[in-house]
ZAMARGU-4260 file (C-alpha; in steps of 0.2 Angstrom, whole numbers, plus 5000, padded with zeros to 4 digits):
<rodrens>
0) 5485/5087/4604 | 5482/5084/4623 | 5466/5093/4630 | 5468/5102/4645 | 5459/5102/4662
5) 5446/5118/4664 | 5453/5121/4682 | 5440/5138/4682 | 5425/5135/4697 | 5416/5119/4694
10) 5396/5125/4693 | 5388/5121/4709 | 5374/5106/4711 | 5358/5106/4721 | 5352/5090/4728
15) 5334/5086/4725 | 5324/5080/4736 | 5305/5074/4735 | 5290/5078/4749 | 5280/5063/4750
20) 5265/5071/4740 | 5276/5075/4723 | 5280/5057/4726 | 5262/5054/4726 | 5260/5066/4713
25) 5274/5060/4699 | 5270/5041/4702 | 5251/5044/4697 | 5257/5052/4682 | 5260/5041/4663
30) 5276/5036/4659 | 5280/5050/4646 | 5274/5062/4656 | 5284/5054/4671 | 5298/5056/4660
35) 5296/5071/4653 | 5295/5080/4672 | 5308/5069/4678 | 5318/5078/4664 | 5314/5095/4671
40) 5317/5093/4689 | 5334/5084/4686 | 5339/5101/4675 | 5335/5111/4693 | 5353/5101/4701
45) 5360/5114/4688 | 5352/5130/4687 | 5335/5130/4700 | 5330/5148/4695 | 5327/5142/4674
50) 5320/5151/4662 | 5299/5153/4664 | 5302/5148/4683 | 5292/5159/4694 | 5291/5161/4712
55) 5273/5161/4719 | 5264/5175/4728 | 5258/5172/4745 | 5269/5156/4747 | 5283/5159/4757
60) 5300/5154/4745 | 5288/5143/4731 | 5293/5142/4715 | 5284/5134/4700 | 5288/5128/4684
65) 5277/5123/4668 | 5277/5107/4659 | 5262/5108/4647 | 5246/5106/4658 | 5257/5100/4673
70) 5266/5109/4687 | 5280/5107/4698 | 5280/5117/4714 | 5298/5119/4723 | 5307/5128/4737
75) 5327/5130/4736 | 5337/5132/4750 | 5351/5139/4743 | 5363/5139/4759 | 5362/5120/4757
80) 5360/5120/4742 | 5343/5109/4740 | 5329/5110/4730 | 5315/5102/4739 | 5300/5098/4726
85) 5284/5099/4735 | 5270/5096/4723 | 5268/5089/4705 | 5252/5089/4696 | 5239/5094/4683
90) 5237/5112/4684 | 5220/5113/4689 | 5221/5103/4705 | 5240/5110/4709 | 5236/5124/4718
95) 5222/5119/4729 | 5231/5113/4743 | 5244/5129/4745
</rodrens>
């Protein structure tokens, strides 16, 4: 039995792109919890609204999502289809700089 080709629309990708403090952010981090982020912020190419995402108040266009006691901060531009990561940290120092 030959499987067939799903010609139905293919599920659109969002580029991800880093600001120079998540850089900063995710490279101060350990390696399993580098890891486990990375995870996460891949899995928003996919679907950058998930589950438990929220979008911050007072922010223009912030979202955030939580990884245990760590945060990822994010914009989407959905014309372009990008999802810009802003910040990543510990949650109690995160929202300092917005």
């Amino acid at each position: 039995m030959m499987s067939r080709k799903r010609n139905g629309p293919q599920p659109r990708r969002y580029e991800i792109r880093f600001t120079r403090a998540a850089e900063r952010g995710l490279a101060s981090l350990s390696k399993s919890d580098q890891r486990r982020l990375d995870a996460a912020i891949l899995g928003l190419s996919g679907n950058p609204h998930p589950p438990g995402s929220k979008k911050l108040r007072g922010a223009a266009d912030l979202y955030r999502i939580r990884l245990g006691d760590y945060r990822v901060l994010y914009t989407v531009e959905e014309d372009r289809l990008v999802v810009l990561v802003a910040d990543v940290g510990h949650r109690r120092d995160i929202y300092r700089s917005l």
